[in-house]
N, C-alpha and C positions, 0 to 999 in steps of 0.2 A: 498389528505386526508392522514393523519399519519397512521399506523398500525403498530400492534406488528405481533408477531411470531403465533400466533394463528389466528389471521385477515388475516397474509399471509397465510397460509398453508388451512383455509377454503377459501378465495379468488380462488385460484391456481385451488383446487379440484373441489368448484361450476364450473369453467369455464372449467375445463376436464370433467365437468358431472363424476368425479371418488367416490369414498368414501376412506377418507383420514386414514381410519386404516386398510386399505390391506396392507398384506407384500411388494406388489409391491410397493405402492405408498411409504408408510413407507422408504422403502431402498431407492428410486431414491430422495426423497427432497432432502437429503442435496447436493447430484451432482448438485441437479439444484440451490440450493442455492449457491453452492460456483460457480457454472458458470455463475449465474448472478452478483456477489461481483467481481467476478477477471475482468471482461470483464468493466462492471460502473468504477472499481477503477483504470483500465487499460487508458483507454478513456478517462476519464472525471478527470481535474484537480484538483482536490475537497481540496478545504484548511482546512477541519477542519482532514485529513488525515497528515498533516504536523506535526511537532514533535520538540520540543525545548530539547534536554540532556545536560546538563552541567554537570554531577555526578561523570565523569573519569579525571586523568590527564596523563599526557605524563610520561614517564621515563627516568631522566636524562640520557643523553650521549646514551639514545637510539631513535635512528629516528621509530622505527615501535609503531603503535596504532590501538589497535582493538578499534574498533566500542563501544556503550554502545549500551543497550537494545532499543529497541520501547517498546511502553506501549502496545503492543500486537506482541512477534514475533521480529524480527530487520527493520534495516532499510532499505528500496527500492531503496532511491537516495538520496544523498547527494546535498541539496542546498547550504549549507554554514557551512565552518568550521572557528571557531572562536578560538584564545588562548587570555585567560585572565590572564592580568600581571597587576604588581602595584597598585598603590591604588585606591580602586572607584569600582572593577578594572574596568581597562582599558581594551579597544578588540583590537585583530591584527587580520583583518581577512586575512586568508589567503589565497595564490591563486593557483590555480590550472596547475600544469604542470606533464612534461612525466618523467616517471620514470629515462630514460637517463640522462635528466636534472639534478636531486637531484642526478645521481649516477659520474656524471662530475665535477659538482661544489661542492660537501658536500659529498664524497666520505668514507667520515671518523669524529669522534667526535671533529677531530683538531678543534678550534674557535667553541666550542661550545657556543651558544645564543638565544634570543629568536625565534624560527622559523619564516617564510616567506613564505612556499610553501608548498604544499600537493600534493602526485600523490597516485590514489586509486592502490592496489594490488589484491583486492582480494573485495569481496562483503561487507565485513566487517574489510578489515582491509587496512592500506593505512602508508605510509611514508612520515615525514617530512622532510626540513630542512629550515633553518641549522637544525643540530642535537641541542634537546634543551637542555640548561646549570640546569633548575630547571623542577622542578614537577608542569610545569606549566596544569592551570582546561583547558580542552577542552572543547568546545560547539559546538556539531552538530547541525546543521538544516537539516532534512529532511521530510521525507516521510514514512509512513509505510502502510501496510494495517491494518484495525481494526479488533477486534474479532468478526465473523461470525454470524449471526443469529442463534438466536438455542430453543427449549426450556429453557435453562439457562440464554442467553443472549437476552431479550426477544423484546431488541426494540437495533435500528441501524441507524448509520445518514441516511442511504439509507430510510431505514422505515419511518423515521421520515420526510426526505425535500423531498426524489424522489419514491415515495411508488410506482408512478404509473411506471415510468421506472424499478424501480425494478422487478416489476411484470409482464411488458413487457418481459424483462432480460429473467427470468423464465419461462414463456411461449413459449421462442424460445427452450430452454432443452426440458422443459418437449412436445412439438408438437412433436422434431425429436424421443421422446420417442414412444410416441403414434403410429406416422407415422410410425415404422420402430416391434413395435412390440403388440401393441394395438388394441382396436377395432375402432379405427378411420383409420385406415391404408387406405382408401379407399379416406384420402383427404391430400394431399402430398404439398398442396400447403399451407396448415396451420401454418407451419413453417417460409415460406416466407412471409407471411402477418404479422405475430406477428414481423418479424425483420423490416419489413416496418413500422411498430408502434412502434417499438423500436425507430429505427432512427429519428421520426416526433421529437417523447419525448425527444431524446438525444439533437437534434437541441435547444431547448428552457433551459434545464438543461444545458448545454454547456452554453447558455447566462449570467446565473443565477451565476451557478460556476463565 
């Protein structure tokens, strides 16, 4: 069943038996928010997390290229980088080697053309060669994480296709909360059980994905 940010956050509460406008609870959602999004987007393959940018180009007679944005934050992982030349245009995609490589064989602007190779340097920034001749459009394919549930951002693919793992997700935070400073302290195995019901849910989500 889908939910938003208010469906999750009364969900969460009824099952702590808490009331969701204590300071306590108030400050601890979003930790458990974002520990349930990093560990799902960690885990689980999820395509509609992937990301098409075409909006940067290279700088002639320079091999280095930072990254363009994700539509929430940068990017995670690079599936595929693409340089579009001539008409149509056309793709080279290109392929992925070690930095020694590009710094052996394209050492320098000498022959500069269209590239052929990429090696990442950095999280967001990565070298081509050959070094390219024009201002050719790059196209990243990757990965990003999405903007977080919130009161503003009021529904999430999580909410929407995997409510109930999300909610799973959440429930192992907020137990080790409880467990460790709550008035349920007295049942330590609560924690373990939600991640055991995490994992049932992750199995079938995992298929899905």
């Amino acid at each position: 069943m889908a939910m938003d940010y208010n469906t999750f956050v009364a969900t969460i509460a009824n099952i702590m038996a808490a009331d969701s406008t204590t300071p306590e609870f108030v400050q601890i959602l979003p930790q458990a928010i974002a520990y349930a999004e990093n560990r799902i987007y960690r885990e689980l393959d999820i395509i509609d997390s992937v990301h098409i940018n075409d909006t940067s180009t290279l700088t002639p007679l320079s091999r280095n290229f930072t990254l363009p944005a994700a539509p929430y934050g940068s990017f995670l992982t690079v599936q595929g980088i693409n340089v579009l030349y001539g008409v149509g245009p056309q793709r080279r995609q290109l392929q992925p080697v070690a930095i020694s490589y590009l710094n052996a064989v394209w050492g320098s602007p000498t022959g500069a053309t269209l590239p052929e190779y990429f090696a990442m340097v950095k999280q967001d920034t990565m070298l081509v060669g050959p070094w390219p001749d024009q201002a050719y459009t790059v196209e990243v394919i990757g990965t990003y994480q999405p903007e977080p549930l919130s009161a503003t951002n009021t529904t999430t693919f999580l909410t929407i296709n995997l409510a109930d793992l999300f909610v799973a997700a959440g429930m192992i935070f907020m137990s080790g909360f409880m467990r460790d400073f709550g008035s349920q302290s007295d049942n330590p195995a609560q924690a373990q059980s939600w991640e055991g019901h995490y994992k049932q849910l992750f199995n079938s989500a995992n298929i899905l994905e």
